[in-house]
N, C-alpha and C positions, 0 to 999 in steps of 0.2 A: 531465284538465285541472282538474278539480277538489279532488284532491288537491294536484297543484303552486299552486292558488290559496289555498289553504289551510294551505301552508306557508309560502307569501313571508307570507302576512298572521298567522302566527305571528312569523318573523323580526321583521318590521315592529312591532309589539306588545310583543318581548321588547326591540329595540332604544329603543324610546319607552321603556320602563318603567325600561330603564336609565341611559337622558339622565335621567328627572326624579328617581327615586332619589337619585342623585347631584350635585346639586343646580344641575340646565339651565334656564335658562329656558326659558317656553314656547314661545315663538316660535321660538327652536334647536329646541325638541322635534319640536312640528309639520313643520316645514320635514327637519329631516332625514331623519323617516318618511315624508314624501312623496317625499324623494327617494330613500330607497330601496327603496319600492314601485316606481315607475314605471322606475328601474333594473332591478328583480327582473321587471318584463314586464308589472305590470297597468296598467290604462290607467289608475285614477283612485282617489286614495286620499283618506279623509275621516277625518281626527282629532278629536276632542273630549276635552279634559284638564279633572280637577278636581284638588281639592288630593292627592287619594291614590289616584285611578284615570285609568286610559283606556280611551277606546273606538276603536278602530280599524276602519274599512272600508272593504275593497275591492273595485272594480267589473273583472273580467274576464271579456270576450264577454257583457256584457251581465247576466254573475252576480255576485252580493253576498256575499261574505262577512263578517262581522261577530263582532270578537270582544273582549273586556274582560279587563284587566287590572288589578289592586289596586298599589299602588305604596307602599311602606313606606320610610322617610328610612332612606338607607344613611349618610348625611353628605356632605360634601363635596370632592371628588374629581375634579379634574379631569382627571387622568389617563384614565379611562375616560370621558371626555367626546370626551375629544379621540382617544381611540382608533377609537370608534366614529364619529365624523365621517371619520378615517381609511377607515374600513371602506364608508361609504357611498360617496367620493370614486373608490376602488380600485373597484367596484361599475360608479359610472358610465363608468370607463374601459374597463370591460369585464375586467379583470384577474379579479376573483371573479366566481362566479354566487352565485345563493343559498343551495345548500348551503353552498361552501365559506366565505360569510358568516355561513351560521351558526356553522361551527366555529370562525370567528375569535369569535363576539362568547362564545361559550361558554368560547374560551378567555383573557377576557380578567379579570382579577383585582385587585380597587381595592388595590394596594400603596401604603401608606404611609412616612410617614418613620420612622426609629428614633425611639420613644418619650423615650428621656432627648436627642436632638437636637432635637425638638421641645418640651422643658422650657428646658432652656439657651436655646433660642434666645426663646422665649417671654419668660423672666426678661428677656433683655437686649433686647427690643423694649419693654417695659412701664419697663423701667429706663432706658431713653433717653429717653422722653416727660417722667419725672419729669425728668432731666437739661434738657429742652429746656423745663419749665416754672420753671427754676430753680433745683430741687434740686440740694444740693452732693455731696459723695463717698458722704456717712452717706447722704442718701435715698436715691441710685443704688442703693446694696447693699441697703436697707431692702427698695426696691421690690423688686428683683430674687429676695430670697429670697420673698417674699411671691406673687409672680407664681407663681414657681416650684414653690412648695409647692403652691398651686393649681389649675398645669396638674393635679400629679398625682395628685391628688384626683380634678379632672374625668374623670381616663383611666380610674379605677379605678372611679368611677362609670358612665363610658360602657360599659367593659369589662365591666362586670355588669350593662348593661340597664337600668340605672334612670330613670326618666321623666326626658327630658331638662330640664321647667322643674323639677324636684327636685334633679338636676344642677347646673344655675345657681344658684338658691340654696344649696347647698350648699357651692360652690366661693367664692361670692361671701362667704360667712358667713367661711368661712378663710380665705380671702384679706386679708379687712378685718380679721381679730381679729389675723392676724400684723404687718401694717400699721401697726395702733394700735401696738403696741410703741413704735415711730420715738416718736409723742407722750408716751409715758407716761414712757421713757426718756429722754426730748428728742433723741434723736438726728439731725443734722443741721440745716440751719440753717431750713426746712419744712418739718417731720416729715406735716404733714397734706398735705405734697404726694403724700407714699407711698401714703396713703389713695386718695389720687383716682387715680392712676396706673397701682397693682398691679391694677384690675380691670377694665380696659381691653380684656383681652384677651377682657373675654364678652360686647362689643358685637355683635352680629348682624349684621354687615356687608352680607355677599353678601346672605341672605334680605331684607334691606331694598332693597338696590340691586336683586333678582330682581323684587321687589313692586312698586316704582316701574314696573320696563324693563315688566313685562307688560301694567298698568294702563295704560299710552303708546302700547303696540301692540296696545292691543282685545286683551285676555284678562282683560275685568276681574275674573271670580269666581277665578280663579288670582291674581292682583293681592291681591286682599282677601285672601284665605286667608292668604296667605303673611306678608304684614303683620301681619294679627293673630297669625299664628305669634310671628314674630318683636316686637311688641309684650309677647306673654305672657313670652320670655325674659328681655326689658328688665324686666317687671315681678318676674318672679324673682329676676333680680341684684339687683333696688333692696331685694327683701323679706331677700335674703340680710344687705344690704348694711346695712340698719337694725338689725335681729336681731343683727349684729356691735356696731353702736356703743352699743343699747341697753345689750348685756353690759357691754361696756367700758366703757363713759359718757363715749367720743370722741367727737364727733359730726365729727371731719377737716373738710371744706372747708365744713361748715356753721356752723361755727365752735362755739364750747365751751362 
C-alpha cells in the first residue's frame, strides 16, 4: 500500500510540476492535482506552490506521504495544459488508473509551432497594430520587418539558454534600432509609429493576467512572484528599448 501511495503522489507531483512549468495558474494547478490524487484512490491531497517549487501530500489509510518538486519555466504551452487536464478527466472516468496515467503524462511532449510560422505571423500581428494606430503601407512593412527580425533573435537567444530578461533586452535593442530606420529614412507617413509597434510583441501578457488571476483567488506569494517576474521583463524591454534610441538618437513616440 505504500508503494502504490507513493506512486500516485509521484504522478501527482510530476503532473503539478508540469501545469506550472508551462505556464498554469495556480489555482488550475492545485485543483487538478487534487483531483487527480483523489481519482488515483487517496483520500486527501494537500498542495503548496511557490514560484519555482511544490510540495505535495498525500493522506492514505491514515499515511502521509510527502514529496517536493523544483519547477523551472518551460514557457508557455498550452497544449500540455490542456492535455493533462485531459488526463485527469479520463482518470476520473475511470478510463486510466495511474500507471497508465503515468505513461500518458510521460508521453506527453510541449510541441510547438514552426519557427519561421511564428515569425511571419509575429511580423504581421505587430504590423496590424501599427496599421490600426494609423500607420500607412511604409510603417506596415517597417513594422513588420522589424517585429520579424526580432522574433528571430528572441528564438536564437531562447534556443541557447540565455537569461530570459537578457533576451528581452536584446531583442527589444534590435527590434528598435531596425524601427528607427522608418524615422531616419522618413519612411511612411508616422515612421515613429514603427517604433512603438514593432515591440509589442514582448509584452508579458499571460504572466501579468496569471499574477492578477492568483492574487484574486488567495495565492498571493505566487501572485507577487509572477508580477515581479513579469514586471523585470517590462523593464528589460524599456532598458533594450532606450539603449536602441540612445544609439540612434530617435527617441519614436517620445518625440525627438
Amino acid at each position: 500500500m505504500d508503494s502504490k501511495q507513493r506512486e500516485i503522489s509521484r504522478l501527482i507531483a510530476q503532473a503539478g510540476q508540469m501545469l506550472l512549468a508551462h505556464g498554469a495558474e495556480s489555482t488550475l494547478v492545485s485543483t487538478v492535482m487534487r483531483r487527480i490524487g483523489i481519482a488515483a484512490g487517496v483520500s486527501e491531497v494537500e498542495v503548496a506552490l511557490s514560484a519555482d517549487a511544490l510540495v505535495v501530500t498525500t493522506v492514505m489509510n491514515e499515511h502521509c506521504v510527502t514529496t517536493t518538486r523544483s519547477c523551472a519555466d518551460r514557457g508557455i504551452n498550452m497544449r500540455v495544459i490542456t492535455q493533462i487536464q485531459r488526463i485527469c478527466i479520463m482518470m476520473e472516468k475511470g478510463i486510466l488508473d495511474y500507471h497508465m496515467a503515468k505513461e500518458q503524462l510521460n508521453r506527453i511532449s510541449p510541441e510547438r509551432y514552426n519557427r519561421w510560422l511564428v515569425v511571419v505571423m509575429i511580423g504581421f500581428s505587430c504590423a496590424c497594430f501599427s496599421r490600426l494606430a494609423g500607420g500607412d503601407a511604409g510603417v506596415f512593412v517597417m513594422t513588420f520587418i522589424a517585429s520579424a527580425f526580432g522574433m528571430i533573435v528572441r528564438q536564437e537567444l531562447g534556443h541557447r539558454h540565455f537569461n530570459p530578461l537578457l533576451n528581452f533586452a536584446a531583442t527589444a535593442f534590435v527590434t528598435s534600432t531596425i524601427s528607427a530606420q522608418a524615422v531616419i529614412f522618413s519612411i511612411g507617413n508616422q515612421p515613429t509609429i514603427a517604433m512603438a509597434s514593432s515591440v509589442l510583441m514582448l509584452v508579458p501578457g499571460l504572466p501579468l493576467i496569471n499574477a492578477v488571476a492568483d492574487m484574486l483567488k488567495g495565492h498571493i506569494n505566487m501572485g507577487i512572484a509572477r508580477f515581479m517576474m513579469a514586471s523585470l521583463l517590462t523593464l528589460a524591454t524599456s532598458v533594450g528599448i532606450v539603449a536602441s534610441m540612445s544609439l540612434t538618437g530617435i527617441w519614436g513616440w517620445m518625440g525627438s
